[in-house]
C-alpha positions in Angstrom: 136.5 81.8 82.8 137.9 79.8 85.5 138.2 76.1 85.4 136.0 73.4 86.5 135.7 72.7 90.1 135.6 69.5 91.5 132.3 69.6 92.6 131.1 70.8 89.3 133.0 68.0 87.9 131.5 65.6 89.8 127.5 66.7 89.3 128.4 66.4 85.5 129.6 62.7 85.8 126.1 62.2 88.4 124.0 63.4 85.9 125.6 60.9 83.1 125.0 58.3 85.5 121.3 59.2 85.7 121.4 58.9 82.0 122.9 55.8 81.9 120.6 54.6 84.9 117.4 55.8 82.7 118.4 54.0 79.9 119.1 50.9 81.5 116.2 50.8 83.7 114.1 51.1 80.5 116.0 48.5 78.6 115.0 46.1 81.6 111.0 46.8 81.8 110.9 46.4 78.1 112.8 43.0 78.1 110.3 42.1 81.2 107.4 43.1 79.4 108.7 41.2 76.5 109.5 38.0 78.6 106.1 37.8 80.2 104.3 38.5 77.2 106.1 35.3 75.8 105.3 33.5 79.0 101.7 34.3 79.0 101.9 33.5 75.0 103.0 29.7 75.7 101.3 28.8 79.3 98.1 31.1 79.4 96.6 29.1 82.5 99.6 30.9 84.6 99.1 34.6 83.4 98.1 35.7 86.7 101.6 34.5 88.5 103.0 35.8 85.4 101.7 39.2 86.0 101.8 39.4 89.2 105.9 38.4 89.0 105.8 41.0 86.2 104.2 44.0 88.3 106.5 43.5 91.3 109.8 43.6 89.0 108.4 47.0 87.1 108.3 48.3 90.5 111.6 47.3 91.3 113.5 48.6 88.6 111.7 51.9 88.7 112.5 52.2 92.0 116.2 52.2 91.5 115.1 55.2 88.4 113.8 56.6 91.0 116.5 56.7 94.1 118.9 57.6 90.8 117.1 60.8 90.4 117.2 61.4 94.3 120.5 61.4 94.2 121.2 63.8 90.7 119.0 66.3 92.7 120.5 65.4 96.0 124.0 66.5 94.2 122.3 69.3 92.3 121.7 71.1 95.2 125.1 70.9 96.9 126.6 71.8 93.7 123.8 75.1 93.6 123.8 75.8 97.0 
């Protein structure tokens, strides 16, 4: 068995970076969720803002989730192909 290539060396460290991308982006919505939850829990006259402010953060972070896994399969396939 031959060593690893570079490539194949450097799709291993992409797909630990989509791990580590995953994880954090999940960490975030949950402290989000938790933080307007709290908000809503001491000023419930502003739970709209609050939610709308919540909703456009969620889709922020699950963007970048998102574009990570672009990318792993972006690399994926040059490593494949």
């Amino acid at each position: 068995m031959e060593g690893i290539t570079g490539i194949a060396f450097f799709a291993g460290l992409a797909v630990i970076g989509l791990a580590i991308a995953a994880f954090g982006s999940a960490t975030g919505q949950a402290r989000a969720a938790a933080a307007a939850l709290d908000a809503i829990w001491r000023q419930p006259e502003a739970a709209g803002r609050i939610q709308t402010v919540l909703i456009l953060s969620l889709a922020f972070l699950e963007s970048l989730t998102l574009f990570t896994f672009a990318l792993a399969f972006l690399f994926a396939g040059r490593v494949a192909g």
